[in-house]
Steps between C-alpha positions, in 0.01 A plus 500: 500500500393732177187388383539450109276720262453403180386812233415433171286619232283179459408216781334274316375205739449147318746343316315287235459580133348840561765665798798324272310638171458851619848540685685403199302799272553768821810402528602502135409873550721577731280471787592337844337241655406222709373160476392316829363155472571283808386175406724499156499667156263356299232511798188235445276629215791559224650133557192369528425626153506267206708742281224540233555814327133570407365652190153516562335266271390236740250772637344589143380116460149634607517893409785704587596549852616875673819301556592434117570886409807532794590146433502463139839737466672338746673168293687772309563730765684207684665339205650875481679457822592143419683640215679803664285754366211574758486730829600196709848294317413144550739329343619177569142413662393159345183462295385112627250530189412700175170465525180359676228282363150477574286199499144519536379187415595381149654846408804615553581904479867585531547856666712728511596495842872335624624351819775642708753364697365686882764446754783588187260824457503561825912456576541736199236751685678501780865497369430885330413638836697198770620764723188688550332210653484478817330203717289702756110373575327823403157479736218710489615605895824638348370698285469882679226719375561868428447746191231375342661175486821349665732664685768188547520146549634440860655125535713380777834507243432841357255757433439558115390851329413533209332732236288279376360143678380212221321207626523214282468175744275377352215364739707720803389829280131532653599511845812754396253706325236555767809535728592823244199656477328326225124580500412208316714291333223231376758178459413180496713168629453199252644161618579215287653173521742408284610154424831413420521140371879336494558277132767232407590774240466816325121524316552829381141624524428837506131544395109534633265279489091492520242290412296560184240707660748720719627825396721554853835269507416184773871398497776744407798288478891608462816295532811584732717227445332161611271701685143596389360840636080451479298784524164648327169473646573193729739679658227761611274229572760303714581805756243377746521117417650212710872511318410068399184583411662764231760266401259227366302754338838651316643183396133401351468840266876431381471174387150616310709786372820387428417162492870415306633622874680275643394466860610213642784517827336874498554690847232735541532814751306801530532853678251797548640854400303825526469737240440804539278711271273786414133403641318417196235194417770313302895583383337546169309821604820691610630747297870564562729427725448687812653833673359717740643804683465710808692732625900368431345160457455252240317162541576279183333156386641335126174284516702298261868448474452601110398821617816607668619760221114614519559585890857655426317739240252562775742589829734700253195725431435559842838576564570669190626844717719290718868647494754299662636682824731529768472094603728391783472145470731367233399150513610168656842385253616197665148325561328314223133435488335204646213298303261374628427093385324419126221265593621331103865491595608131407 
């Protein structure tokens, strides 16, 4: 039996917001390539997200933040694609709000951030490149050194060559990129715990909250259907908390800030996702989104979802003399991609 080989110009392993983000722009320019995600498109850290497309302001509540500059373009850069006008088309994605408030204490500041619609982001991510992706658990054992960088990816159902490798799993890209040849790739894992909290009905929140003398967001609240997403500094708290212990403390800061909430019959769940980031004291203190190279390799972090067009910009300058060539792999026509669960689904 002929062992299959797969040659493209880009293997891009991770098939969350950044591998779905990227392959859509290389492939838009003619470029082959290859998606593998194993455990579903959409991976942990992207459907995790809230869908807050950030414009910075939150961070310049005490002084402004390294974050703000590559953050504060990004509302219009994404509104761009929502209309059919930016690098990525993203029509037909649904906006679940217009804009974000901010309560802190008595005042309230409306920004100008807005609230996507993940999963639908993601489906629409994945429908511009469906039969490039390919579900095949990329390890850092597959990965064959040579060059400088990587020579292939051997798997038991194919061996993959490409031209150029881009991690972008997420909290999988440290161990990839020591695997590589990365001397230092100084990345940090952050988990939180996220609540999810099950109403009798639609609230339609979409907003921060923190008490007068805060200037960081305790609860950061959105709505997908009757479900409530709760994030914000809890949620870092929470990560090494008895999951009960975390519950009583949520449902006590939302009914001191949203007390109109109704909260009664509430189900309350919680989950622990990992984000991966740039090492840095606080999110606040990173600069951009993150891309690294060595050799024919790329290792990719958004830090924040709103900073996908940011990362695009980035991995198209690093591949900037990247012709498409003689690919043999023409994709997988017949299979559709699978995605992986939304912890909001309904």
């Amino acid at each position: 039996m002929t062992r299959r080989s797969l040659s493209v110009d880009a293997a891009i392993v991770g098939g969350g917001i950044s591998g779905l983000w990227i392959a859509n722009l290389l492939a838009e320019r003619g470029l082959s390539v290859v998606v593998c995600e194993a455990r579903g498109v959409g991976g942990e850290q992207t459907l995790a997200s809230q869908g807050i497309v950030h414009g910075g302001v939150k961070y310049t509540l005490d002084g402004t933040a390294p974050l703000v500059s590559a953050l504060e373009a990004m509302p219009n850069r994404w509104r761009a694609c929502l209309g059919g006008e930016g690098e990525v088309d993203l029509r037909g994605v649904d906006v679940l709000a217009e804009r974000v408030r901010f309560h802190r204490g008595p005042e309230t500041l409306d920004l100008d951030d807005f609230v996507l619609d993940v999963p639908a982001l993601v489906r629409h991510l994945a429908e511009g490149v469906a039969e490039r992706i390919a579900a095949l658990a990329v390890g850092p054992e597959s990965l064959v050194p040579g060059g400088g960088g990587i020579e292939q990816i051997e798997l038991d159902a194919c061996t993959i060559r490409a031209r150029v490798y881009v991690f972008a799993a997420g909290a999988g890209n440290e161990a990839l990129a020591k695997r590589a040849g990365f001397v230092d790739v100084n990345l940090r894992h952050r988990p939180l715990r996220q609540t999810v909290v099950r109403l009798r009905r639609h609230a339609g929140i979409f907003a921060h909250w923190a008490p007068a003398c805060e200037t960081e967001p305790t609860l950061t609240v959105t709505s997908h259907g009757a479900l409530l997403s709760v994030g914000g500094k809890v949620a870092d708290a929470g990560a090494n908390r008895d999951e009960a212990c975390h519950v009583r403390d949520v449902r006590a800061l939302l009914r001191e800030g949203f007390p109109a909430l109704d909260l009664a019959d509430a189900g309350f769940a919680t989950f622990v996702a990992v984000r991966a980031e740039p090492t840095a004291d606080a999110i606040r203190d990173i600069p951009d989104a993150f891309v690294a190279r060595h050799g024919n390799c790329l290792t990719c972090l958004p830090v924040k979802l709103s900073l996908a067009p940011r990362l695009g910009d980035l991995v198209l300058a690093e591949l900037d003399d990247l012709e498409p060539g003689r690919a043999t792999w023409q994709g997988n026509p017949n299979a559709g991609p699978v995605y992986a669960p939304s912890p909001y689904s309904c």
